[in-house]
C-alpha positions in Angstrom: -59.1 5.0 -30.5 -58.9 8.6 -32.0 -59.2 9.8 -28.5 -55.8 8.1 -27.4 -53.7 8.6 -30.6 -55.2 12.6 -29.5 -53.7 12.5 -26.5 -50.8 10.5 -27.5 -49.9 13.0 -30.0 -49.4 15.7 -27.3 -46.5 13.7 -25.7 -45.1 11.5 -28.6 -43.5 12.2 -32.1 -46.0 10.7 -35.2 -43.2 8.5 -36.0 -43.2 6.7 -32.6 -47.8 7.0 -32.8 -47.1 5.1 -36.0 -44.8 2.3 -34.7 -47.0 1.7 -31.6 -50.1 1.7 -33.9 -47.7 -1.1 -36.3 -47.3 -3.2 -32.6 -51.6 -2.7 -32.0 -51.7 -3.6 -35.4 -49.8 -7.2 -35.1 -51.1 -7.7 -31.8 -48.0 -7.2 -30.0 -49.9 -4.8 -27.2 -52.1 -5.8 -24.1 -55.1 -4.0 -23.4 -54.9 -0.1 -22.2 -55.2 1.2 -18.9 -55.6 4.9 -18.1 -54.7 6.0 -15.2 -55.4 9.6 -14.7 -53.2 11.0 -17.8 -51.5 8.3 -18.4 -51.6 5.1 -20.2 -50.1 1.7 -19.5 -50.1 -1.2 -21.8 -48.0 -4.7 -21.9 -46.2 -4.9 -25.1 -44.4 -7.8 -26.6 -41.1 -7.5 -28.2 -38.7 -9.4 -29.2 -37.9 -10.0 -25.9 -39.5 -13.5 -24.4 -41.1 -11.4 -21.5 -43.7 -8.6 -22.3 -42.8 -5.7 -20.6 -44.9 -2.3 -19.7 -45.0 1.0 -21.5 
């Protein structure tokens, strides 16, 4: 996991790291995918349909 929040933390802010980490945390996000240098996940919301980031 330190590996993604690494590469995370070229392309996001620490706030945003630490409110996808709260989502990981609760449950809220499907398992990773990377795909080349990028990284896919299902994530649900408050919204009743999961949707991709």
């Amino acid at each position: 996991m330190t590996a993604i929040i690494a590469l995370l933390s070229q392309n996001a802010t620490h706030q945003s790291i630490q409110h996808g980490q709260s989502y990981f945390r609760d449950g809220a996000v499907g398992q990773l995918v990377r795909r080349g240098d990028e990284l896919e996940a299902d994530v649900e919301g408050a919204e009743l349909d999961p949707y991709r980031v």
